[in-house]
N, C-alpha and C positions, 0 to 999 in steps of 0.2 A: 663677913662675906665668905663661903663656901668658895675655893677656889677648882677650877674645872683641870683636867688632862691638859687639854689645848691650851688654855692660861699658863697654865706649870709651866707646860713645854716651851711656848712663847715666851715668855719673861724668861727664862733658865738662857735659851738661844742666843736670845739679845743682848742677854749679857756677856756669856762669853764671845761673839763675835763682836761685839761694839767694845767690850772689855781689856777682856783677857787674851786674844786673840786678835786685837786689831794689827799688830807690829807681825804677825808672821804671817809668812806666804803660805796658806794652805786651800786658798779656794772656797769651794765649798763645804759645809760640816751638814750630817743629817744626824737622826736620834742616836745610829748605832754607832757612828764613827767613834774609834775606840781614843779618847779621852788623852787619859794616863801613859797605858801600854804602848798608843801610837806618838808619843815623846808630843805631844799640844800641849800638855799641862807638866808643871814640875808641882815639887811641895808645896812653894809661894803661890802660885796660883791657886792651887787648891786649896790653901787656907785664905787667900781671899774668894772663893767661890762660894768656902761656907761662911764667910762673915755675910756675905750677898745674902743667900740662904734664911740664915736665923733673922735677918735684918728684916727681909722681903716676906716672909710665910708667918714669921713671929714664932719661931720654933729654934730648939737646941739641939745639939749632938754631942753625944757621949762622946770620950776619947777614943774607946773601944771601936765605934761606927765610922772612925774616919781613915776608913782604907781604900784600895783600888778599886773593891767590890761595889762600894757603894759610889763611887765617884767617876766611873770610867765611861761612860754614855751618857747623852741625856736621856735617854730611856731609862739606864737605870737609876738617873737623879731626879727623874720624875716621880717614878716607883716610888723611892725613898720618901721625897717630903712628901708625898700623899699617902704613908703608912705612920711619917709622923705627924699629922695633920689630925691622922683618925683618932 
């Protein structure tokens, strides 16, 4: 099954706010809210985002692909697994 934008984004959301973010007071989160740089996530979380990731899409990441760039929004973690998708 072909997974959509809105799916991505949806399943990515929910899991960090039901996740990875349930324990800290931040309110609300939208696509752009900055991840990483705005201290929500550390190292730990971020490698369990991408065990979520490989798990939930059925896809890898090189060691190379796992920095700020690709992890700091869910905009741009959407981008990502739907360029490793393709």
């Amino acid at each position: 099954m072909k997974e959509n934008t809105n799916t991505i984004s949806e399943k990515i959301t929910h899991y960090l706010v039901n996740q990875l973010l349930k324990n800290k007071n931040i309110g609300t989160i939208n696509e752009s809210t900055p991840l990483i740089t705005g201290g929500l996530m550390d190292s730990i979380s971020t490698m369990q985002l991408i065990a979520f990731l490989e798990k939930e899409f059925n896809i890898e990441f090189e060691a190379h692909e796992v920095d700020k760039d690709n992890f700091d929004s869910i905009l741009v973690i959407v981008q990502f697994v739907e360029n490793k998708l393709k």
